[in-house]
C-alpha positions as CSV (number, residue, x, y, z in Angstrom):
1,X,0.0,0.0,0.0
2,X,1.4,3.4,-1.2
3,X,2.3,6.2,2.0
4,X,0.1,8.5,1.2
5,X,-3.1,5.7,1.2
6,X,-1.5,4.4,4.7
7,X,-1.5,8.1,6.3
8,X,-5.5,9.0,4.9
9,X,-6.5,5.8,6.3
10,X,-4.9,5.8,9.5
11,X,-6.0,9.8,10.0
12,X,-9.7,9.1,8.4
13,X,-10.0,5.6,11.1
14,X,-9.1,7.7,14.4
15,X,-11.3,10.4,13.3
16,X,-14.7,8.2,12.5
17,X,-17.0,6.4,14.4
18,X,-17.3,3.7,11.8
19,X,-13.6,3.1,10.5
20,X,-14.8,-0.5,8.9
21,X,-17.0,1.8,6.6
22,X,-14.3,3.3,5.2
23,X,-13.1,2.7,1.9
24,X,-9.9,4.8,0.0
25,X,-9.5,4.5,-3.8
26,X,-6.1,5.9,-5.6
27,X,-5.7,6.1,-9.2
28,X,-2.5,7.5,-10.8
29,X,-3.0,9.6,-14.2
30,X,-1.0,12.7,-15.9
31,X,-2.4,15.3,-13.6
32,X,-1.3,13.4,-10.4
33,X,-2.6,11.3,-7.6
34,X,-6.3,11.0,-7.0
35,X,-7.5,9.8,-3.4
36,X,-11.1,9.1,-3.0
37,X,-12.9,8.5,0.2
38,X,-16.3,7.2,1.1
39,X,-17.3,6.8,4.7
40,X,-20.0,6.4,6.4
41,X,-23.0,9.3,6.1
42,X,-23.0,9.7,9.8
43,X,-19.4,10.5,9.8
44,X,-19.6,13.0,7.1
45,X,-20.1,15.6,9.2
46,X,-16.5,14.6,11.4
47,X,-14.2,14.5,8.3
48,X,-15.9,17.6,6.7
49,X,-15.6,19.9,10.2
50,X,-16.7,23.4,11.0
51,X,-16.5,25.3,7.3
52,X,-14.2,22.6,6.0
53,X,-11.6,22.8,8.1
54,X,-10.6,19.0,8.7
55,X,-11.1,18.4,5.2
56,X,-8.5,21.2,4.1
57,X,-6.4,19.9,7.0
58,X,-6.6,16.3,5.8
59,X,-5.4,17.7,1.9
60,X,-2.8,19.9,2.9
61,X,-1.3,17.0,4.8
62,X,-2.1,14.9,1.8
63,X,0.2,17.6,-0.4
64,X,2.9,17.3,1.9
65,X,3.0,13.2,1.8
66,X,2.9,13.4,-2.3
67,X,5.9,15.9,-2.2
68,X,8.3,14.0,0.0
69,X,7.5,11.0,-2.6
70,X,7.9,13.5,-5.8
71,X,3.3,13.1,-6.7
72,X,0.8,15.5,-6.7
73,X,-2.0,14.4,-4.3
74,X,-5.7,15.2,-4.3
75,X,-8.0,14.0,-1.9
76,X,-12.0,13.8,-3.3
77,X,-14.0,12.9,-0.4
78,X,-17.4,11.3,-2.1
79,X,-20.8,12.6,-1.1
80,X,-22.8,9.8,0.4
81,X,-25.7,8.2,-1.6
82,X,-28.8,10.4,-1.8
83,X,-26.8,13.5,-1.2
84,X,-27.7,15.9,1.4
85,X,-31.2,15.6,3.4
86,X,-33.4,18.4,3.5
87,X,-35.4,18.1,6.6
88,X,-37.1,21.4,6.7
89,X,-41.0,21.4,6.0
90,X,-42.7,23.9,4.3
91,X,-45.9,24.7,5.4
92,X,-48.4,25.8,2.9
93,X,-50.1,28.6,4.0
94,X,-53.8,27.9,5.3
95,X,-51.5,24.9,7.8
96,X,-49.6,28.0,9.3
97,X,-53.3,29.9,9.4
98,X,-53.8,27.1,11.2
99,X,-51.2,26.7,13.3
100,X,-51.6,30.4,14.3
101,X,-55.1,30.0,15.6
102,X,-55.4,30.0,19.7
Protein backbone atom coordinates (compact mmCIF):
# COMPACT_ATOMS: atom_id res chain seq x y z
CA UNK A 1 0.00 0.00 0.00
CA UNK A 2 1.44 3.44 -1.17
CA UNK A 3 2.29 6.21 2.03
CA UNK A 4 0.14 8.48 1.24
CA UNK A 5 -3.06 5.70 1.22
CA UNK A 6 -1.46 4.42 4.66
CA UNK A 7 -1.50 8.10 6.28
CA UNK A 8 -5.47 8.99 4.92
CA UNK A 9 -6.49 5.84 6.30
CA UNK A 10 -4.89 5.82 9.52
CA UNK A 11 -5.98 9.82 9.96
CA UNK A 12 -9.71 9.08 8.37
CA UNK A 13 -10.02 5.64 11.11
CA UNK A 14 -9.08 7.67 14.39
CA UNK A 15 -11.34 10.43 13.27
CA UNK A 16 -14.68 8.22 12.54
CA UNK A 17 -17.00 6.38 14.42
CA UNK A 18 -17.32 3.75 11.84
CA UNK A 19 -13.61 3.13 10.48
CA UNK A 20 -14.82 -0.54 8.86
CA UNK A 21 -17.01 1.82 6.60
CA UNK A 22 -14.33 3.33 5.18
CA UNK A 23 -13.10 2.75 1.90
CA UNK A 24 -9.93 4.82 0.02
CA UNK A 25 -9.45 4.51 -3.81
CA UNK A 26 -6.07 5.90 -5.55
CA UNK A 27 -5.73 6.11 -9.19
CA UNK A 28 -2.53 7.49 -10.80
CA UNK A 29 -3.05 9.57 -14.23
CA UNK A 30 -1.00 12.70 -15.89
CA UNK A 31 -2.36 15.29 -13.64
CA UNK A 32 -1.28 13.43 -10.40
CA UNK A 33 -2.62 11.33 -7.61
CA UNK A 34 -6.30 11.05 -7.03
CA UNK A 35 -7.49 9.77 -3.37
CA UNK A 36 -11.09 9.07 -3.03
CA UNK A 37 -12.87 8.54 0.16
CA UNK A 38 -16.34 7.20 1.08
CA UNK A 39 -17.27 6.77 4.68
CA UNK A 40 -19.98 6.42 6.45
CA UNK A 41 -23.04 9.31 6.15
CA UNK A 42 -23.01 9.69 9.78
CA UNK A 43 -19.45 10.49 9.79
CA UNK A 44 -19.64 13.05 7.08
CA UNK A 45 -20.06 15.63 9.21
CA UNK A 46 -16.50 14.58 11.41
CA UNK A 47 -14.21 14.47 8.26
CA UNK A 48 -15.87 17.55 6.73
CA UNK A 49 -15.61 19.88 10.20
CA UNK A 50 -16.71 23.36 10.95
CA UNK A 51 -16.54 25.31 7.34
CA UNK A 52 -14.19 22.65 6.03
CA UNK A 53 -11.65 22.83 8.11
CA UNK A 54 -10.63 19.02 8.72
CA UNK A 55 -11.11 18.44 5.18
CA UNK A 56 -8.53 21.16 4.07
CA UNK A 57 -6.38 19.89 7.01
CA UNK A 58 -6.57 16.27 5.77
CA UNK A 59 -5.44 17.71 1.85
CA UNK A 60 -2.80 19.88 2.91
CA UNK A 61 -1.33 16.98 4.80
CA UNK A 62 -2.06 14.88 1.78
CA UNK A 63 0.22 17.57 -0.35
CA UNK A 64 2.90 17.35 1.94
CA UNK A 65 3.04 13.19 1.83
CA UNK A 66 2.88 13.37 -2.32
CA UNK A 67 5.90 15.85 -2.15
CA UNK A 68 8.33 13.98 -0.03
CA UNK A 69 7.53 11.02 -2.62
CA UNK A 70 7.93 13.51 -5.83
CA UNK A 71 3.29 13.12 -6.67
CA UNK A 72 0.84 15.49 -6.74
CA UNK A 73 -2.03 14.40 -4.31
CA UNK A 74 -5.74 15.22 -4.25
CA UNK A 75 -7.98 13.97 -1.94
CA UNK A 76 -11.96 13.76 -3.27
CA UNK A 77 -14.00 12.93 -0.39
CA UNK A 78 -17.37 11.27 -2.11
CA UNK A 79 -20.78 12.61 -1.06
CA UNK A 80 -22.77 9.84 0.39
CA UNK A 81 -25.70 8.17 -1.60
CA UNK A 82 -28.83 10.45 -1.80
CA UNK A 83 -26.82 13.47 -1.15
CA UNK A 84 -27.71 15.90 1.38
CA UNK A 85 -31.23 15.65 3.36
CA UNK A 86 -33.40 18.44 3.50
CA UNK A 87 -35.43 18.08 6.60
CA UNK A 88 -37.15 21.35 6.73
CA UNK A 89 -40.98 21.38 6.02
CA UNK A 90 -42.75 23.86 4.31
CA UNK A 91 -45.93 24.74 5.40
CA UNK A 92 -48.45 25.85 2.88
CA UNK A 93 -50.08 28.60 3.99
CA UNK A 94 -53.80 27.86 5.35
CA UNK A 95 -51.48 24.90 7.76
CA UNK A 96 -49.60 28.02 9.27
CA UNK A 97 -53.31 29.91 9.37
CA UNK A 98 -53.83 27.13 11.16
CA UNK A 99 -51.23 26.72 13.31
CA UNK A 100 -51.61 30.44 14.31
CA UNK A 101 -55.15 30.02 15.56
CA UNK A 102 -55.45 30.03 19.69
Amino acid sequence: MERDVQFLEMVVKALVDNPNDVKINRTVDEMGVLISLDVNPADMGKIIGRQGNTAKAIRTLLRVVGMKNNARVNLKINEPEGGKVNTQVVKDFDQAMEDLKL
